[in-house]
MIKOL-96720 format. One record per residue: residue number from 0; residue in one letter; x, y, z of N, C-alpha, C, O in turn. Coordinates in steps of 0.001 Angstrom, whole numbers, plus 500000, padded with zeros to 6 digits. Example, Ala and Ser with C-alpha at 12.3 -4.5 7.8 and 13.67 -1.06 7.14 Angstrom:
2
bami:torgu:nX:nY:nZ:caX:caY:caZ:cX:cY:cZ:oX:oY:oZ
0:a:513190:494310:507800:512300:495500:507800:513200:496700:507800:514236:496681:508465
1:s:512850:497750:507080:513670:498940:507140:512900:500030:507870:513409:501138:508039
***
This chain:
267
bami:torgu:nX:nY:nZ:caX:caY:caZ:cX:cY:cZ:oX:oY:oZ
0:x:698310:627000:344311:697861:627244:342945:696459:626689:342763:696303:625601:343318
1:x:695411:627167:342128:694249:626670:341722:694453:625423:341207:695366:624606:341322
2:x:693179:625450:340478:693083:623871:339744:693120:624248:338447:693764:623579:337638
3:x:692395:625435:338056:692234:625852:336680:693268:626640:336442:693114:627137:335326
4:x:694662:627151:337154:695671:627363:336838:696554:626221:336365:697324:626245:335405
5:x:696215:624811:337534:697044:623859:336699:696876:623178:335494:697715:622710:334725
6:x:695325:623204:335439:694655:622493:334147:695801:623547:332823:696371:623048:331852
7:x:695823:624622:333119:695478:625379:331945:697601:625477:331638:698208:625620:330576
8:x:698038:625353:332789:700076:625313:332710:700082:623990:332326:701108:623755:331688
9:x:699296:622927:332456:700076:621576:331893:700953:621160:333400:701347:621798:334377
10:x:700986:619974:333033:701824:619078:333962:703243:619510:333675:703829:619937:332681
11:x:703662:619161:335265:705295:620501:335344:706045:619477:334286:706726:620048:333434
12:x:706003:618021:334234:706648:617768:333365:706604:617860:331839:707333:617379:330971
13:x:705563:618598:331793:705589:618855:329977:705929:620347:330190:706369:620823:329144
14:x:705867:621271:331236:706377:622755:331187:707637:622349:330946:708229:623135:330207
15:x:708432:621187:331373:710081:621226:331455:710535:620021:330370:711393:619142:330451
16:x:709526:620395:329272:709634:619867:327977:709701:618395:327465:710325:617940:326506
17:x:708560:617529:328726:708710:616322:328614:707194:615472:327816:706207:616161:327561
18:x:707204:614353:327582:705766:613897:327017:704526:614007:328140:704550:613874:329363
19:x:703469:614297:327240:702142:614088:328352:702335:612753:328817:703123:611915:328380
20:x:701466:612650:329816:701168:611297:330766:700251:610649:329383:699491:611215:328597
21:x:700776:608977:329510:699757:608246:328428:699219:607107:329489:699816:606689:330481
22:x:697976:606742:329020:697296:605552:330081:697948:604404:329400:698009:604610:328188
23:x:698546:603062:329825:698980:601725:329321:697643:601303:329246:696598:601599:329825
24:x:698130:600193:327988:696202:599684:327831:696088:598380:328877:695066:597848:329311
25:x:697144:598132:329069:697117:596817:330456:696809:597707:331668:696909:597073:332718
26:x:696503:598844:331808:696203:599458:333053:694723:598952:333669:693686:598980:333006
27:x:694822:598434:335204:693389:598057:335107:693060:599042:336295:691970:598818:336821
28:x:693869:600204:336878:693253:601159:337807:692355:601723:336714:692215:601601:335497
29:x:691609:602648:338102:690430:603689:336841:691472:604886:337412:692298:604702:338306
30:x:691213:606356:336580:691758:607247:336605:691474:607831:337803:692490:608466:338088
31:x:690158:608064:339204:690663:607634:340287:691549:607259:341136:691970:608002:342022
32:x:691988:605876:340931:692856:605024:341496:694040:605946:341065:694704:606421:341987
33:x:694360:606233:339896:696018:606702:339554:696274:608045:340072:697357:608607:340234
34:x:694904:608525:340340:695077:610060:341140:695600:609591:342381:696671:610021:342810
35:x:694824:608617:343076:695118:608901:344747:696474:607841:344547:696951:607630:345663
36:x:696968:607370:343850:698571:606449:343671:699056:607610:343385:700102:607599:344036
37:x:699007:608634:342838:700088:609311:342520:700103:610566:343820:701135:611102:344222
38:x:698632:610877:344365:698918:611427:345937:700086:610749:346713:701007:611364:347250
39:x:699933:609479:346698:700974:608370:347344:702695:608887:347575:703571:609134:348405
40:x:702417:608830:346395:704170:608805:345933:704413:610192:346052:705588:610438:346324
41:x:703550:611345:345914:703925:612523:345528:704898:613154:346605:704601:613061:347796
42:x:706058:613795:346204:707040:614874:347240:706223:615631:348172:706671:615670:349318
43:x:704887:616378:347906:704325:617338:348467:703567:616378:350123:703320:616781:351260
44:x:703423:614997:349431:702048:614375:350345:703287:613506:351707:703059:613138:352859
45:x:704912:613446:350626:706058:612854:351914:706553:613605:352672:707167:613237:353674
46:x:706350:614976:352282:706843:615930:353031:706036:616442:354464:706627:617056:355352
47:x:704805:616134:354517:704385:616147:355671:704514:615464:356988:704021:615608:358107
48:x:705267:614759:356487:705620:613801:357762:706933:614692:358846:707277:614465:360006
49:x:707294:615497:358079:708592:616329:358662:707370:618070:358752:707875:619145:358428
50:x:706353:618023:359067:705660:619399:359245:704658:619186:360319:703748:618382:360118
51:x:704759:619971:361680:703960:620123:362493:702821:620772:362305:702531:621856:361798
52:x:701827:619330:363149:700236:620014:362999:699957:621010:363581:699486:622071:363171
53:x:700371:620540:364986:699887:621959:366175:701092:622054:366937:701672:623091:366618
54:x:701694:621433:367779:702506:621231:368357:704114:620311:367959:704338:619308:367281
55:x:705071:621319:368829:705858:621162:367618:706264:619486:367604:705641:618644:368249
56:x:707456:619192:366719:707430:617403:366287:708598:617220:367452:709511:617954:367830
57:x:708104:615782:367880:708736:615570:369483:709162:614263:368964:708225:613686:368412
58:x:710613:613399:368956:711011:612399:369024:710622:610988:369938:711385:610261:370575
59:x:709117:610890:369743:708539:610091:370244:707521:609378:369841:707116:610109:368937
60:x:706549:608146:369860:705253:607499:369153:704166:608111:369215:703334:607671:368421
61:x:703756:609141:369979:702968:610065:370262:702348:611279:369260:701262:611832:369089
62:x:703603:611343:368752:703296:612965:367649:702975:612841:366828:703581:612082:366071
63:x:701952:613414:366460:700961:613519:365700:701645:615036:364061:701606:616261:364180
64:x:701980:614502:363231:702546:614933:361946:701797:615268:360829:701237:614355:360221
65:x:701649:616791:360324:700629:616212:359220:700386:615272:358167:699495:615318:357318
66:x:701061:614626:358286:701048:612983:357618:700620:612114:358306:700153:611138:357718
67:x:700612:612124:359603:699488:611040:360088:698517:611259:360301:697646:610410:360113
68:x:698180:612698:360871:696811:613378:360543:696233:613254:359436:695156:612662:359503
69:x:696657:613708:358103:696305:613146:356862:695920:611552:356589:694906:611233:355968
70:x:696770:610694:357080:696193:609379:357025:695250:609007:357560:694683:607938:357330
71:x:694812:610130:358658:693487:609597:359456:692331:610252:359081:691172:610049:359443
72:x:692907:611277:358108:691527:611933:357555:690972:611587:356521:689825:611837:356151
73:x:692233:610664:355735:691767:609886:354610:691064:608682:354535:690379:608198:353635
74:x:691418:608218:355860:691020:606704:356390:689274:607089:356107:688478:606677:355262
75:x:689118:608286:357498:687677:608635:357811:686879:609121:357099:685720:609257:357490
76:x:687442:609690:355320:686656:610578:354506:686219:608978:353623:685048:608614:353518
77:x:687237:608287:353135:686480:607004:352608:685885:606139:353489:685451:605113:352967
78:x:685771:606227:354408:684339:605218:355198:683297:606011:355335:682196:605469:355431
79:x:683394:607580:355381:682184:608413:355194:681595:608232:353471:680450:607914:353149
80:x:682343:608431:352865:681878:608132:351506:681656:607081:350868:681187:607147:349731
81:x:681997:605676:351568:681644:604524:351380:679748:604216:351851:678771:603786:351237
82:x:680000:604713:353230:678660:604432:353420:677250:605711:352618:676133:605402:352202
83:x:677769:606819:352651:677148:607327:351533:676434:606777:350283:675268:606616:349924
84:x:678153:606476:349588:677896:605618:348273:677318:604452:348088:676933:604100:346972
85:x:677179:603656:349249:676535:602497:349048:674851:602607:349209:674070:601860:348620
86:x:674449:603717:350149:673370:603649:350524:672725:604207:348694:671688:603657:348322
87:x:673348:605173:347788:672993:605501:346697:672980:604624:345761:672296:604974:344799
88:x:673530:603502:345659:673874:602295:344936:672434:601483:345302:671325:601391:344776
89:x:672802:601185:345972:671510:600651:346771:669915:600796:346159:669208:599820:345908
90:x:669568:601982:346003:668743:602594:345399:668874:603017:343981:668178:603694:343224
91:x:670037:602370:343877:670271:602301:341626:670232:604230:341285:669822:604628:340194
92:x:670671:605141:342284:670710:605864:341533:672107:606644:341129:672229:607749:340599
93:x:673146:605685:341565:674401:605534:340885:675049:604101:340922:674756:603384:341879
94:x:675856:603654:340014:676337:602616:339738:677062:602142:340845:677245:602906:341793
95:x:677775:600293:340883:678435:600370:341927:679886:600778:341464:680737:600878:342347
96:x:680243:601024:340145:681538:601610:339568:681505:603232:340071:682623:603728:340212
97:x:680620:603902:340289:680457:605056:340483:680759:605214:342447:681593:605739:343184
98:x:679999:604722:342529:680505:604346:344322:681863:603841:344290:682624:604473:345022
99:x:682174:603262:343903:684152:602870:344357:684133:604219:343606:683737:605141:344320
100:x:684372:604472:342684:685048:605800:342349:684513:607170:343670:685447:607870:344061
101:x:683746:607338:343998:683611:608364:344957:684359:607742:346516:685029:608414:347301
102:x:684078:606603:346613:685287:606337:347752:686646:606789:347355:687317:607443:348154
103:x:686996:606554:346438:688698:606936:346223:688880:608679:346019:689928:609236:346345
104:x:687819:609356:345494:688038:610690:345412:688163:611102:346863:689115:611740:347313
105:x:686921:610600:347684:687050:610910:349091:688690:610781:349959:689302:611688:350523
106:x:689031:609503:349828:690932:609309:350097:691312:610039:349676:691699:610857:350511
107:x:691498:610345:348634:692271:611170:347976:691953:612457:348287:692818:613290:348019
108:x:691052:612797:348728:690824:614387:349316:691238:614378:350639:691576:615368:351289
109:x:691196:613066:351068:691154:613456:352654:693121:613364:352760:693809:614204:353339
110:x:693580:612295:352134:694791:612690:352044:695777:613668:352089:696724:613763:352870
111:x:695285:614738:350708:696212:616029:349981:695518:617052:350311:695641:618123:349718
112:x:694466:616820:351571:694072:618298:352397:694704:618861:352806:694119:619923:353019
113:x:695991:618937:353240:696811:619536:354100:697721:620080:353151:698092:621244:353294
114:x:698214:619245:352000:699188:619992:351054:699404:621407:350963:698386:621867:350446
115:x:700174:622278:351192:700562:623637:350612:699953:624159:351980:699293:625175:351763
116:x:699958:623859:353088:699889:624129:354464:701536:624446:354840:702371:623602:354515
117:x:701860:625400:355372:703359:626008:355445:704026:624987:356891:703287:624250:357545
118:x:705171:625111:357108:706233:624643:358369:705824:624806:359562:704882:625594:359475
119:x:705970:624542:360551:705789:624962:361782:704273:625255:362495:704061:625973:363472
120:x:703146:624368:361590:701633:624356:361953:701160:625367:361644:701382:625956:360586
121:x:700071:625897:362964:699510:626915:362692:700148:628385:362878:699739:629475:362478
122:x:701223:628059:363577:702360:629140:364054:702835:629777:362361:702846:630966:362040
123:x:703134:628793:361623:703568:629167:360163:702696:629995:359374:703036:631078:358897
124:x:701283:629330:359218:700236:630359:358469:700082:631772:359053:700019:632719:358269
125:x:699993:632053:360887:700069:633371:361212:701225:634041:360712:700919:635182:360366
126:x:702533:633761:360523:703805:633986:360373:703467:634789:358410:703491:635935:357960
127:x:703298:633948:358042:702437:634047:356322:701789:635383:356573:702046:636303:355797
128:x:701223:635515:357277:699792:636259:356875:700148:637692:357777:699677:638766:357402
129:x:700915:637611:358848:702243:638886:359347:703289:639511:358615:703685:640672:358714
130:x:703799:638352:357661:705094:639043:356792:704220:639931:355720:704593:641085:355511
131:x:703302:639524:355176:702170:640221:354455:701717:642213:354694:701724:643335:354189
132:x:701446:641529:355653:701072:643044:357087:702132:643606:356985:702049:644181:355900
133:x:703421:643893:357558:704760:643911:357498:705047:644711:356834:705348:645865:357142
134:x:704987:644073:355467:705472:644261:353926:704934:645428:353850:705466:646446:354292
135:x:703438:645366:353079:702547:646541:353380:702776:647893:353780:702626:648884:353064
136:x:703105:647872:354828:703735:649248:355649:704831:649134:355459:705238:649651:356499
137:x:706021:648751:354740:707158:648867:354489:707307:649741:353008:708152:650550:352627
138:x:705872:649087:352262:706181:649087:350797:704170:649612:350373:703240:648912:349972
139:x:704232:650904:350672:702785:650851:350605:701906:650912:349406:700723:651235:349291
140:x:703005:650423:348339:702104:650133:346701:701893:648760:346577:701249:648341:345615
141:x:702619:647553:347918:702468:646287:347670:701329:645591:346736:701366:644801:345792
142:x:700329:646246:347433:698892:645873:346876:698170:646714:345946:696940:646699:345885
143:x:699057:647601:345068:698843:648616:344395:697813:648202:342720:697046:648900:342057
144:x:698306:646723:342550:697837:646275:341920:697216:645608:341596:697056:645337:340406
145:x:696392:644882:342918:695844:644334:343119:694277:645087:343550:693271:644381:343482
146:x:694178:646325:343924:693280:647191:344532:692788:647675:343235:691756:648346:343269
147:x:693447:647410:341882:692640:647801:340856:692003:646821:340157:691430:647012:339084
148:x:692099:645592:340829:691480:644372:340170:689779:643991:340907:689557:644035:342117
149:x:688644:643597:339743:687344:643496:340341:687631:642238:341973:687203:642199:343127
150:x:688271:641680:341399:688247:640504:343013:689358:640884:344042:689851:640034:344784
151:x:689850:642616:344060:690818:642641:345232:690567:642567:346501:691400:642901:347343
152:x:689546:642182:346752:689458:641631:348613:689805:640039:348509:690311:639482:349483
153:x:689470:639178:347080:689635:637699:347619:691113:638047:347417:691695:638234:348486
154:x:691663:638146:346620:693168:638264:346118:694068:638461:347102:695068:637797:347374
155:x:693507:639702:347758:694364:640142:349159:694072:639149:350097:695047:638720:350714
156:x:692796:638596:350409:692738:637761:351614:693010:636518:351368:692636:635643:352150
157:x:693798:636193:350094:694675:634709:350120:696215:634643:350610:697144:633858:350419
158:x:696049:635777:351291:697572:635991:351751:697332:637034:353273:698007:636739:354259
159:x:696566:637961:353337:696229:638546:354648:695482:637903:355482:695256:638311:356621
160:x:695169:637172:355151:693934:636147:356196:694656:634823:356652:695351:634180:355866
161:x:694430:634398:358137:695007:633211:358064:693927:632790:359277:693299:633614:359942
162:x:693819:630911:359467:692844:630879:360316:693075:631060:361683:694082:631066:362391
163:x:691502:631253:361923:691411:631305:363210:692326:630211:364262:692750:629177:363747
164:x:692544:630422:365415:693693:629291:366356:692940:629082:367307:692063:629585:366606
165:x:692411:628827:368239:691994:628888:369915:693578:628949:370698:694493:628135:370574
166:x:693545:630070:371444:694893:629717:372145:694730:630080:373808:695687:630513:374450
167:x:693226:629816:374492:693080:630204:375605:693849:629010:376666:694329:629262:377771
168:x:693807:627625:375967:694456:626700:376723:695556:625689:376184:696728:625954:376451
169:x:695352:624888:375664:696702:624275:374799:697467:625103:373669:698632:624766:373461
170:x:696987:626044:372994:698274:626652:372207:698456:627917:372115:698538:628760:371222
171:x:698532:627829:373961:699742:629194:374585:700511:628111:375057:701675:628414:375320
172:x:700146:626756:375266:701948:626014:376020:703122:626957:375276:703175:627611:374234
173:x:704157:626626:376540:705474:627240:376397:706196:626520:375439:707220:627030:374984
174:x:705912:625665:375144:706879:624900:373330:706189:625427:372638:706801:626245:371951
175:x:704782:625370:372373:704219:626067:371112:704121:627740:371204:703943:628543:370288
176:x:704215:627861:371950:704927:629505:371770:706499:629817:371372:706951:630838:370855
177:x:707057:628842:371698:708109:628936:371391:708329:628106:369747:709467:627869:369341
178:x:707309:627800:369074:707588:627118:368007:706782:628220:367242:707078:628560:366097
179:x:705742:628755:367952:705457:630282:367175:706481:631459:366712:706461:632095:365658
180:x:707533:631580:367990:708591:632137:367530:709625:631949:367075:710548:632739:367274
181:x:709743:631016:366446:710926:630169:365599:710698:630392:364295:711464:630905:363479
182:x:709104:629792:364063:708331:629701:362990:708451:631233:362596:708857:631457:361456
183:x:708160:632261:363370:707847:633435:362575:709184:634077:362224:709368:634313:361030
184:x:710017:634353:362977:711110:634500:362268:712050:633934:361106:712841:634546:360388
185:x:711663:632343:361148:712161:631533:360013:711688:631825:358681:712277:631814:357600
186:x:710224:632150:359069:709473:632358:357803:709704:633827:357330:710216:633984:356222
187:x:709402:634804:358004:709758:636097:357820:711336:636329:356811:711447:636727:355651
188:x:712377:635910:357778:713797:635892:356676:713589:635654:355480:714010:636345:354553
189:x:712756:634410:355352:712882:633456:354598:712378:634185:353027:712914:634360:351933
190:x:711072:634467:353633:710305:635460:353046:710890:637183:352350:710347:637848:351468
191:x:711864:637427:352963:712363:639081:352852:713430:638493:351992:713522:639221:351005
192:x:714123:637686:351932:714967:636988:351509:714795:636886:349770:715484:637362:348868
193:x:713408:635943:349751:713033:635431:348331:712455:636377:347637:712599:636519:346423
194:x:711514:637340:348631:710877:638319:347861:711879:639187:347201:711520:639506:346067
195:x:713047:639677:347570:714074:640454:346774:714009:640217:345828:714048:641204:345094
196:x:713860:638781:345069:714629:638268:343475:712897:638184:342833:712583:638571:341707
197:x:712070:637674:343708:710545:638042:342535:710283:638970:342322:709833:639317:341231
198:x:710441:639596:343141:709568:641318:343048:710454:641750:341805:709933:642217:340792
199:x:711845:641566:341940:712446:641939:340315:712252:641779:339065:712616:642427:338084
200:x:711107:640038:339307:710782:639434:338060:710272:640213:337371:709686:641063:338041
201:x:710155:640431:335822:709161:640947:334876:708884:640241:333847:708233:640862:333007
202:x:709211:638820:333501:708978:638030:332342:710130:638444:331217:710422:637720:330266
203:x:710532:639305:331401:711951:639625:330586:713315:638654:330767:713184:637737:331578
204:x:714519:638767:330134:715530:637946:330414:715851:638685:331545:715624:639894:331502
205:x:716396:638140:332680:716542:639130:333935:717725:639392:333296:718054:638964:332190
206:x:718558:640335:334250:719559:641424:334360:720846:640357:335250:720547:639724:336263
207:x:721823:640343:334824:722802:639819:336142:722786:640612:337305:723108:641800:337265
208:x:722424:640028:338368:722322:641113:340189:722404:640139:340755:722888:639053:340439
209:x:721883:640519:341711:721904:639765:343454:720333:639080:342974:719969:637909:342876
210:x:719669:640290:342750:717910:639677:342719:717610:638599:341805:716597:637924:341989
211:x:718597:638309:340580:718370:637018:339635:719095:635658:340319:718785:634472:340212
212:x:720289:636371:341135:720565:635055:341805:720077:634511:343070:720592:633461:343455
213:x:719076:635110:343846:717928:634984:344768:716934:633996:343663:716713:632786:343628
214:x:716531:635007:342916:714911:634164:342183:716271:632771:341757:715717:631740:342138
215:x:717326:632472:341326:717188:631353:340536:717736:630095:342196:718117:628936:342028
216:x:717648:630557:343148:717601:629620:344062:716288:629091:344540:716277:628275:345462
217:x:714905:629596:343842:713923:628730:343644:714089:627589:343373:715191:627174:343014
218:x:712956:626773:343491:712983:625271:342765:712744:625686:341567:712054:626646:341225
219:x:713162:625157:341110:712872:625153:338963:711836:624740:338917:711556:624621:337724
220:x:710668:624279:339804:709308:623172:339584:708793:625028:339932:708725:625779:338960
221:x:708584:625387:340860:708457:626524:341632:707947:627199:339915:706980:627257:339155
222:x:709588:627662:340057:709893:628659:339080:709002:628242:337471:708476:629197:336899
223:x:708879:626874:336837:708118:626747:335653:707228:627318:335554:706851:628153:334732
224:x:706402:626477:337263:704694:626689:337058:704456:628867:337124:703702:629582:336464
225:x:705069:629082:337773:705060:630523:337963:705127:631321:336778:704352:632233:336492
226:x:706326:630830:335952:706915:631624:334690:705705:631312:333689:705797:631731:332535
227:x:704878:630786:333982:704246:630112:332893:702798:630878:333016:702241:631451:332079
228:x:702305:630775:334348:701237:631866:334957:701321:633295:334903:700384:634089:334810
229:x:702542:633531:334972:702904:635150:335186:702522:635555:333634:702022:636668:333472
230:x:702731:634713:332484:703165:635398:331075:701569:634577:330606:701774:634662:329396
231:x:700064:633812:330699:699614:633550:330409:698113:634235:331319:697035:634524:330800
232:x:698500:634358:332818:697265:634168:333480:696720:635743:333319:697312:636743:332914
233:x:695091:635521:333891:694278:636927:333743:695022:637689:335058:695366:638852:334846
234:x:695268:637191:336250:695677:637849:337137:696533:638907:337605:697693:638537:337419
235:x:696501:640014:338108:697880:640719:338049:698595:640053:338653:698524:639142:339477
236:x:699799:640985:337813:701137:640054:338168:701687:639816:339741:702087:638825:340353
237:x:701538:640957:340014:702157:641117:341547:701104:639592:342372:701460:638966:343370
238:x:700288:639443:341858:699343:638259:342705:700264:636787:342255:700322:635779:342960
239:x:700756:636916:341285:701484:635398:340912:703202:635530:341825:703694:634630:342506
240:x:703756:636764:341588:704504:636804:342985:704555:636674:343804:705304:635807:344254
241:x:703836:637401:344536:703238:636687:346317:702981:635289:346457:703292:634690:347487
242:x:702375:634677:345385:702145:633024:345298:703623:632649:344853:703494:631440:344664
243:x:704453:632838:344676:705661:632381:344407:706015:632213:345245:706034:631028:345576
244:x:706484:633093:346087:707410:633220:347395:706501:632412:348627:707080:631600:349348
245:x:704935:632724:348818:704331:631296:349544:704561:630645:349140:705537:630122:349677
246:x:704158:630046:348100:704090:628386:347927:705623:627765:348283:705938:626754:348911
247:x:706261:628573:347761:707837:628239:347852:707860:627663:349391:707824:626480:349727
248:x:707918:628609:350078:708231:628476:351745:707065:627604:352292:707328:627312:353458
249:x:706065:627162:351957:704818:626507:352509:704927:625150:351674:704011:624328:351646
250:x:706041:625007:351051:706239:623642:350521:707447:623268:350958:707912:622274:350401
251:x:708479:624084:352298:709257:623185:352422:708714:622636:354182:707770:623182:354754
252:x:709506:621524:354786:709489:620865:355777:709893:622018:357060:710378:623144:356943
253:x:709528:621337:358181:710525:622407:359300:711400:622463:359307:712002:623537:359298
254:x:712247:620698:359339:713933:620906:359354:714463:621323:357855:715669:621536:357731
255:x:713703:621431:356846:714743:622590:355357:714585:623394:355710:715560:624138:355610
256:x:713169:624105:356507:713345:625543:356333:714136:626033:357410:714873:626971:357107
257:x:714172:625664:358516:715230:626270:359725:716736:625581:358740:717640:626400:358570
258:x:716908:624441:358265:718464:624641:357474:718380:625461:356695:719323:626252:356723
259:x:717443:625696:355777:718050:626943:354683:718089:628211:355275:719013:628894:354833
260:x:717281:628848:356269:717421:629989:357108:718553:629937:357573:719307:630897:357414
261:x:718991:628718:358318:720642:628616:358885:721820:628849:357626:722810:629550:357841
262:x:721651:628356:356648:722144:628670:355708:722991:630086:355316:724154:630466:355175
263:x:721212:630751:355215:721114:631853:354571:721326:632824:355203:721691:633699:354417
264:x:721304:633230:356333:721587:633912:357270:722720:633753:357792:723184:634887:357912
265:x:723545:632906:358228:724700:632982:358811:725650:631935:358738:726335:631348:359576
266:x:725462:631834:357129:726578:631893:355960:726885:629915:356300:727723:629298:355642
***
């Protein structure tokens, strides 16, 4: 989700009818500090510890998780921005309150970089950006509505595009090929699966079916921020769908999503 989508839905806990966030006046963080504390704690930033970077997660001190990757990018973005900030301080042409505050934005970016990065590494985003392709030729109005919108190349390529990999020497190994094909089928089900019950959505009271009881096995966090975009945002709709069903699957871990595929598939 953007930023100016979330600015503009409110915090999921006031979508699910709770009070805004209030600052305590004994608070002595700056609003900074409570951003990258609340990166901390957040579900999205613990869940990486159960999601492979490149290679898949090996029961050993060695493996590298996007959560420890993240810790090392956060480590390295505030000592880059420390020495930045100081050298600008230095020269009075920002405060030294202004320098700690750009160190902590830096953590805090280098932290929740990875967030909303899907299961199974880079194997997962190709997997994303195939079920897409797929679809397409299955369903050739997918993008029907999106091809009438002024920005339909970015629109489409937040979901047809995925990055580049190098795979001439370490990721053709035979585990990470084999975590490519785990990944793509996990995600694919997963994907054909959820898309049944959005694609039904219309902002109306749904209908009793199969497809309302698909969409309501979303997360309800999922489902707010969505219901709330779909009936407010400039975007066509079909674009807040497709972001449904990603974000959904690119916010769970490897071992939920191979259990809920196990699940879901064979009962």
């Amino acid at each position: 989700m953007r930023a100016w989508q979330l600015e503009r839905s409110g915090k999921l806990r006031e979508l699910h009818g709770g009070r805004p966030s209030a600052r305590d006046e004994q608070e002595l963080r700056t609003e900074f500090d409570r951003d990258y504390d609340r990166a901390v704690f957040s579900t999205p930033v613990r869940r990486l510890q159960d999601k492979t970077q490149v290679f898949p997660l090996e029961p050993h001190d060695a493996v590298r998780t996007r959560l420890t990757h993240s810790l090392e990018v956060s480590t390295l973005a505030r000592g880059l921005a420390r020495a930045v900030a100081q050298k600008l301080a230095a020269t009075q042409r920002i405060s030294q309150e202004q320098a700690l505050g750009i160190e902590v934005i830096a953590a805090t970016c280098g932290l929740i970089h990875d967030v909303g990065n899907p299961p199974f590494g880079h194997a997962g985003e190709k997997a994303i950006s195939s079920w897409f392709k797929q679809r397409a030729k299955l369903e050739p109005g997918l993008f029907q509505e999106l091809d009438n919108h002024p920005l339909k190349e970015q629109l489409q390529r937040d979901f047809l595009k995925c990055k580049a990999v190098g795979r001439k020497h370490v990721y053709s190994s035979t585990q990470t090929l084999r975590l490519e094909l785990l990944g793509r089928r996990v995600i694919h089900d997963l994907m054909d699966i959820f898309w049944e019950g959005v694609s039904a959505y219309d902002g109306a009271t749904q209908k009793p079916g199969f497809p309302d009881k698909i969409y309501n096995l979303l997360s309800r966090n999922y489902r707010a921020v969505f219901e709330q975009a779909f009936k407010n945002s400039e975007l066509p709709k079909s674009y807040h769908r497709f972001q449904l069903v990603t974000d959904y699957v690119c916010g769970m871990t490897d071992t939920f999503a191979c259990k809920l595929h196990s699940e879901l598939t064979h009962g």
